[in-house]
N, C-alpha and C positions, 0 to 999 in steps of 0.2 A: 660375465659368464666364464666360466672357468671350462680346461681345455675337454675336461671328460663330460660336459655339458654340450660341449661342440660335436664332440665324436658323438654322442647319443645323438644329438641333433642329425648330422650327416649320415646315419646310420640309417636313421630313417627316413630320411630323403631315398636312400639306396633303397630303402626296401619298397620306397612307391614305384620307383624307377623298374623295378623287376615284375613288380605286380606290372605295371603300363607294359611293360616287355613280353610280359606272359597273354597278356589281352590282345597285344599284335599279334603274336604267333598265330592265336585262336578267330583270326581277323573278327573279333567283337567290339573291339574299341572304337571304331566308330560310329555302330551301333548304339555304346553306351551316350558317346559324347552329344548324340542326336536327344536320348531319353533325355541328360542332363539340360539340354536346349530350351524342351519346350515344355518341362515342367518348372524351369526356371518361370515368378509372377504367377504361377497358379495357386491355386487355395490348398489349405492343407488338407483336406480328404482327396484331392486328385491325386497327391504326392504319395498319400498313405497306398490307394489304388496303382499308382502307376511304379511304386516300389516294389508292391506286393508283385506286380508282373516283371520287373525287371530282376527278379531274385529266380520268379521261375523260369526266366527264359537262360538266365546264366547258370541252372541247375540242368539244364538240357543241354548248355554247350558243354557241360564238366561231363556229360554222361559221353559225349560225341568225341570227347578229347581223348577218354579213358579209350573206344575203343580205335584209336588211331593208332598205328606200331611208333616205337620209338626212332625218331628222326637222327641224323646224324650232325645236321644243325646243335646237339648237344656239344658237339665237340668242336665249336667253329672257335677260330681263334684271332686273335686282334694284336697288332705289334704294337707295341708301346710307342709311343712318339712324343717329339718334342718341337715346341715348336709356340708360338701365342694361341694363349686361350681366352677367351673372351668369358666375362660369369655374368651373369643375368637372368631375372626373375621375369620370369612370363605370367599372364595370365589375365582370362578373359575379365568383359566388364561389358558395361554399358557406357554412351555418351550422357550426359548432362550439364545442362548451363551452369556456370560456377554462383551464378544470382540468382536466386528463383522468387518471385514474389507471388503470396500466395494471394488471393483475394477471394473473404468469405461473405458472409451474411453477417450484415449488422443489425441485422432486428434481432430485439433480444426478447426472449420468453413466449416466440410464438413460432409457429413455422410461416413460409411466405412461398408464394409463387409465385416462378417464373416466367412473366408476360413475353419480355422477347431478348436473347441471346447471341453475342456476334459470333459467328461461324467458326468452329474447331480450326487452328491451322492458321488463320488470319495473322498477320506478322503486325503489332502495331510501331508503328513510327512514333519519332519525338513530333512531326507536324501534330500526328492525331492527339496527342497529347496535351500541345496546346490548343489545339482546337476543342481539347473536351472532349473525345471520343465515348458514345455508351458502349458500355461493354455487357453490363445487367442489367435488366431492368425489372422488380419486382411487383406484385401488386400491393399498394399501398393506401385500400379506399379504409379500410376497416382501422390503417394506421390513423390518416384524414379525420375518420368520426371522432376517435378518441382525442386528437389533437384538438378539435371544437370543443369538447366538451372541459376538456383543461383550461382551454383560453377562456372561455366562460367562468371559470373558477378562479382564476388569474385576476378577472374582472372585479368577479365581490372580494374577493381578499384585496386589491389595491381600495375598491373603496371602501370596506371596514378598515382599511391603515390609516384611509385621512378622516375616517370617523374617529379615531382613537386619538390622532395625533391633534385634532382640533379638541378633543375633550381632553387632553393631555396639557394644553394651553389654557382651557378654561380652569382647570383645576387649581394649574398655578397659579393664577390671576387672583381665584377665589383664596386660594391659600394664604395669598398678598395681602387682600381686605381683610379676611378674616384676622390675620395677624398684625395687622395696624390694626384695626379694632381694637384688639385686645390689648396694644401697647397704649392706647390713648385711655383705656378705661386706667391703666397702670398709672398713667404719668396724672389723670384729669384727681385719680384717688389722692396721691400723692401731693398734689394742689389742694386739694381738701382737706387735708392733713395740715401742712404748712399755713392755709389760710385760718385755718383754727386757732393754732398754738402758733403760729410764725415760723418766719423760714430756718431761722436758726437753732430754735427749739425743735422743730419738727425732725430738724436732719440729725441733731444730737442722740435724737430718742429714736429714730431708725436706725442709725449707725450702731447704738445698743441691742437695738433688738438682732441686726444683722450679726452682731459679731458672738450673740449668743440666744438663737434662733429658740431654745426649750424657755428661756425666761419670760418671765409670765406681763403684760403689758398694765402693769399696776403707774397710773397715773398719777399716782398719792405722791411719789416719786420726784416731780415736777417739785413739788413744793418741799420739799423733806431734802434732797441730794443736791449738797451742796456745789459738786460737781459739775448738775448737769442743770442744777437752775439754783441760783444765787439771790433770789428776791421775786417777787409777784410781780417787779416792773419789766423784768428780762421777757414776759409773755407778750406774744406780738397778737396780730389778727385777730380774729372774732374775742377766741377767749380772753385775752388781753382786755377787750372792751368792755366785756360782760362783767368780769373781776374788778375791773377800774369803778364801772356803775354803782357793783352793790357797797363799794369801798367808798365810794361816795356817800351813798346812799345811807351807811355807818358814820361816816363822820360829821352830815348835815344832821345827821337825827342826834347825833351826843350834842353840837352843836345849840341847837334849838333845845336839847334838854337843859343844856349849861345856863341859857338865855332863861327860862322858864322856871330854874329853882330858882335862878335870881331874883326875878321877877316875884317869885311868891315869897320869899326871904324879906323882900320889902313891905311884899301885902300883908305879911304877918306881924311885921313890927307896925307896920301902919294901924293892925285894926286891933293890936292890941292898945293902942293910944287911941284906939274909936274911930282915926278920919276914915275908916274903910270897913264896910258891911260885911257881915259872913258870905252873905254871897257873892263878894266879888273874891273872897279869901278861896270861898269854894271851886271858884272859877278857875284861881289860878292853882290850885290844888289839881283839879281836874287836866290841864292842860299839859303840868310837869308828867302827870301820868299818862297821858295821852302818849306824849314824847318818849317817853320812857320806854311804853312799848314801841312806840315805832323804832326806838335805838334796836330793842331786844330782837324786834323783827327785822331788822338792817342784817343784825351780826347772824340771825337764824339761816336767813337768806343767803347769805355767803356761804356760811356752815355747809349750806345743801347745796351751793353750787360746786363747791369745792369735793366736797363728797360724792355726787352722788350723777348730779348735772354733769360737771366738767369730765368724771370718769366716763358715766355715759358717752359722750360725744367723742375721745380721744380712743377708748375702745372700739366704738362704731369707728370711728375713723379710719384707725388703723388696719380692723378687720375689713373695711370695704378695699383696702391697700392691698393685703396679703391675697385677698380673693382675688382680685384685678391678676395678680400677679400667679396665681395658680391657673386660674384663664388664660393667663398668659399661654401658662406651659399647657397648657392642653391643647390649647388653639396649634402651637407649634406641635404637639405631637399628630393632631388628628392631622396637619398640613402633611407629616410627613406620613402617613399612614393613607393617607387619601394620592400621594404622590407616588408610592410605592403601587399602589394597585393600579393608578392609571397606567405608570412605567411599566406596571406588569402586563395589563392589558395592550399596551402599546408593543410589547416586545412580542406577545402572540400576536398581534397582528403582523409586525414587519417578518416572521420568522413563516408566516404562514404564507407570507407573500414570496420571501425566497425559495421556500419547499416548493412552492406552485410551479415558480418562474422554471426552477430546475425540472420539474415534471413537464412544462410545457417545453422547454431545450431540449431534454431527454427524446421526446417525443417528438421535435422537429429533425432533429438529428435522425433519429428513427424515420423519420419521411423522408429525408432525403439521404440515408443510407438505401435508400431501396434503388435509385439512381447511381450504380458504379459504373465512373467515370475510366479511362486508363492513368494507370498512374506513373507509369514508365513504360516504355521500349521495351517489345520481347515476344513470343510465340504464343499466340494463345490457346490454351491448354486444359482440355475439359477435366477436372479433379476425379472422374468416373473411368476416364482413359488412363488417367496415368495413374491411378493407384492410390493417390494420397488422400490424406483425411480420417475420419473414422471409418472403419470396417462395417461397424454397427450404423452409421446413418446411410453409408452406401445401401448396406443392405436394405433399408427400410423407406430412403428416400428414392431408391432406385437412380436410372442416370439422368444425368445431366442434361436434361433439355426442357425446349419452351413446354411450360405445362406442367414440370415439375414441381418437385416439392421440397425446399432446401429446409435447413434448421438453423437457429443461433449458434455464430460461429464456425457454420459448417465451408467445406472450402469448396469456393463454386469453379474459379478457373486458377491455373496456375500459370503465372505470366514468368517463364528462363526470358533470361537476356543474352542471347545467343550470340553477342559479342564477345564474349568470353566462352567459351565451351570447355571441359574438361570432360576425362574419361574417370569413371569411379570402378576401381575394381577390387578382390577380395584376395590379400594377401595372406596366405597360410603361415601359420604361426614358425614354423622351422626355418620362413627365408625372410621374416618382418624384422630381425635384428639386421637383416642387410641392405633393406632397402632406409633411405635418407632424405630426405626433402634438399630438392635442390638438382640429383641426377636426372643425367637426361634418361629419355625412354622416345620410343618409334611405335605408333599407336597405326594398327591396319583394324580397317571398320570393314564390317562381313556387307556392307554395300557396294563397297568400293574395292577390291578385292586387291586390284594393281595398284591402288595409291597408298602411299604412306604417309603419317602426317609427323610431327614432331613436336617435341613439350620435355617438361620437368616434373619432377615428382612436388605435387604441392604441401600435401599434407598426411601422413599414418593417425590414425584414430591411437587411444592411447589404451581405448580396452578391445578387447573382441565382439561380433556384431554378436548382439544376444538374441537376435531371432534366429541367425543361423545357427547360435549354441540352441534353440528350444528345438527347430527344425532334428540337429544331428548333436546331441552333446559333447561326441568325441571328435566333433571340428572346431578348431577353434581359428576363425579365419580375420582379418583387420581392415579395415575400410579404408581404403586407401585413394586420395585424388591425384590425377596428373593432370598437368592447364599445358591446354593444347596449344602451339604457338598460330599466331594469325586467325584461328579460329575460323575455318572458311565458312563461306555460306551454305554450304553443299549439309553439311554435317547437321543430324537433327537429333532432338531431345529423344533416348529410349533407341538409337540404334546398339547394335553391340559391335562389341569393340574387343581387339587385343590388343595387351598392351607389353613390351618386351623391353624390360629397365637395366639400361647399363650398370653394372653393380662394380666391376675392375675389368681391368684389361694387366693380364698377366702377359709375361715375354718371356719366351725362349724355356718355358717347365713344361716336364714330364706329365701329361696327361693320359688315360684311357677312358673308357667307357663307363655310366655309371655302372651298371648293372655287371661288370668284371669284378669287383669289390665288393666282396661278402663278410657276413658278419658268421664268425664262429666262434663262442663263451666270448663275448668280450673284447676279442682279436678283431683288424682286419684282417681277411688273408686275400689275395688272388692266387688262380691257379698257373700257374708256370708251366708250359710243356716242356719238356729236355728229355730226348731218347723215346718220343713217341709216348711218354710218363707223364700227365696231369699232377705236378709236386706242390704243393702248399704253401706261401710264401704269405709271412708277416708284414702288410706295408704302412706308411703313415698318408693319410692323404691330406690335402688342404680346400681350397675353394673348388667349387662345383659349379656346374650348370645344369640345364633342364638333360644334356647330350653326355658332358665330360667330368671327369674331377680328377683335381691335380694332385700326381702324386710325388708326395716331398722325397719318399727313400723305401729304400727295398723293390725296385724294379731299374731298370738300366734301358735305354732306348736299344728299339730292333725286337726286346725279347717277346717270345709268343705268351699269350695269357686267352685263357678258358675265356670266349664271351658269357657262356652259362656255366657258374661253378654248379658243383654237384648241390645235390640237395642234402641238408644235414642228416636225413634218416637214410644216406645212399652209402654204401661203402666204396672203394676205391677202385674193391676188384671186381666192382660191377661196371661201376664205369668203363675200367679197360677192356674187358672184354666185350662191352658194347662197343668199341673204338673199333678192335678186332674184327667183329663180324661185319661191321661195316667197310 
């Protein structure tokens, strides 16, 4: 703050001190201080009403003042003096606990009623506290139905959980079978395959078809690719047998053909030398031909096993393989599609059962919120008495007592713990850069009139109160705490209080009067008498009090100074000659 920020400041300190000075002479002032009292916790239409009369009663003292004659107390005068001055910020307040616990209504979304209530003023102790002491007790039957009807709900959701979570098991069970199933139909096709063509064949010709899935399962293959089958003996299992038979079956039929031209080769040479009849020639004629076709029918028979049989069955085969194996994966997808929905239906169950359980906590919580217990040590303190809470539920719930009607959240008692006491009071913006957390202060409570207590400044607020800016805009005053030493027991929450803060202790400087110290353009001046002459003198002042303020230069100790300078619209040669006639 820079020095002409100080003098502004000081300056106005002087001009309250004059107005206070002006309101003594008119003996109103304590008049005013009484209005100020007991509009202090009232509502703001009383304040608006008892301002509006306080404006007229102080326009009747200006009418009263006007016709008084002019006193000679203008000319009183005051020696400058030196000597220790003490500075210090005064100013009223109230007491309150430095701990306050509030304690409201835990029912939430309904209003509740107060069955029975422990008595305004009651002091709870740490015994009662363990012991449990009630302090509210609300009604809670309608809280009661709803908690049955929850825990009823609690009920069928725990048991649709173990309905879901036992078909949650069966499912996977089933999924299990089903999916052996399907692997054994895989592996039983697969046997089928191999027991046909054999195991080394079979795995050759899967191994091809796996390593290039779009190729077509031509059997013809077997016997043609060198690669993958090297002669008709490499075939194992059935087909192997069936191939072997008709391969047989081919070469006892050339066999018996071979035996049979022979056989007629001799009948013909025989019966063209006579020893043998046509018809035995024809005989053997007959037989070569016989054989013959059955050779032709050997090699046909293979033709079409080979063709047409063996593709058949190695086709089939294989397609009953590939299917097994697409079953497969179906089988595996429905398991997990089927697993999925149980998981899912399992998860609204367990999710249903936690929402419940919380609605039925919520709600037990809720019943036994209605049962406040104490929860510390301290004065109990009906929220209707001392002010606090909503404006709007006081209004509408009215006070505090059995039978009432509290709301969610609303604050039923406020428990100070009067082992710590502090005074709260409201420091005015022009003397808040002088007060400090930590100075002492001398606290007299208007109960106790002769006793004085003692304490420290605790804490300055860091803005100004903004209900007393909405109340007055052009005050701007700071919430200020002092913690009272020892705290006695005598002192109670909501008394009022003064509180008077050591701010310096000045030694051996020039002090006067505040109200000797005038502001003229800018200047201070005080007036100086010399020769019976009221003369204007420039001075610097420094620290103040509510009485004094110190002045650094331009006064000398002994000399006389005007208690009341003139008034700026006064001239000089009115004042003298007002000195005169007096």
């Amino acid at each position: 703050m820079t020095d002409r920020d100080k003098i502004k400041m000081q300056n106005s300190k002087c001009k309250i001190k004059e107005v206070i000075a002006a309101k003594r002479q008119f003996h109103n002032f304590d008049f005013l201080s009484l209005i100020f009292e007991f509009i202090r916790g009232k509502r703001p239409w009383m304040i608006f009403v008892l301002a509006v009369i306080s404006v007229g009663v102080l326009a009747l003292l200006g009418l009263l003042r006007t016709a008084v004659p002019h006193q000679n107390a203008a000319l009183s005068t005051f020696a400058v003096r030196r000597g220790d001055l003490t500075i210090t910020v005064t100013e009223s307040g109230s007491i309150k606990a430095r701990d306050t616990i509030d304690i409201k209504s835990g029912v939430w979304g309904q209003a509740a009623t107060i069955i029975s209530l422990v008595p305004e003023g009651t002091y709870i102790t740490q015994e009662d506290v363990n012991n449990g002491k009630i302090l509210v007790e609300l009604d809670s039957s309608s809280l009661k139905e709803r908690l049955r009807e929850e825990e009823k709900g609690l009920a069928s959701a725990e048991a649709r959980l173990i309905e879901e979570q036992e078909n949650y098991h069966i499912q996977q069970n089933q999924n299990e079978s089903d999916i052996t199933v399907a692997q054994l139909r895989v592996r039983f096709a697969m046997l089928d395959f191999q027991k046909y063509l054999g195991e080394t064949v079979a795995n050759k010709f899967i191994e091809r078809i796996n390593q290039d899935p779009n190729q077509s399962a031509n059997s013809a293959s077997l016997f043609m690719d060198p690669n993958l089958l090297l002669d008709d003996s490499n075939l194992g299992g059935s087909a192997s047998q069936e191939l072997k038979r008709l391969t047989d079956s081919i070469t006892l039929a050339k066999s018996k053909l071979q035996r049979a031209e022979a056989t007629l080769k001799w009948t013909k040479e025989l019966s063209d030398k006579g020893y043998v009849s046509s018809t035995e020639l024809q005989a053997d004629e007959l037989e070569r031909d016989s054989l013959k076709i059955q050779q032709e029918q050997a090699e046909i028979n293979l033709a079409l096993f080979k063709r047409y049989d063996f593709t058949k069955a190695v086709e089939q085969l294989l397609s009953d393989y590939k299917e097994a194996k697409r079953e497969l994966e179906r089988a595996e997808a429905r398991a997990r599609s089927r697993m999925a929905q149980a998981q899912a239906r399992l998860s609204n169950a367990e999710e249903d059962v936690v929402e419940t359980t919380e609605d039925v906590q919520r709600r037990k919580r809720q019943v036994d919120a209605c049962i406040i217990k104490a929860p510390a040590p301290g004065l109990v303190v009906y929220s209707s008495s001392s002010g606090g809470g909503d404006a709007f539920r006081r209004e509408t719930a009215g006070p505090i007592r059995e039978g009432g009607t509290v709301y969610e959240r609303q604050t039923i008692i406020q428990l100070p713990n009067t082992a710590e006491m502090i005074a709260e009071i409201s420091v005015h913006e022009s003397s808040v850069d002088m007060v400090k957390p930590g100075q002492r202060a001398t606290i007299t409570v208007d109960a106790f009139p002769d006793e004085k207590f003692y304490g420290q400044v605790l804490k300055i607020a860091a803005l100004p109160d903004s209900q007393r800016g909405w109340l007055s805009p052009d005050l701007k005053v700071y919430t200020t705490q002092v913690l009272i030493e020892g705290s006695p027991q005598s002192l109670r929450p909501g008394m009022s209080a003064k509180v008077e803060i050591l701010v310096e202790q000045l030694h051996d400087v020039l002090f006067v009067p505040v109200q000797v110290v005038a502001n003229r353009e800018g200047k201070k001046l005080c007036y100086v008498m010399a020769s019976d002459t009221a003369q204007p003198r420039e001075v610097s002042t420094g620290a103040f009090n509510d009485t004094f303020v110190q002045i650094i230069s331009g006064l000398a100790e002994g000399e006389q100074v005007l208690l009341n300078p003139p008034r700026l619209t006064e001239p000089a040669a009115v004042a003298q000659s007002t000195k005169d006639e007096g």
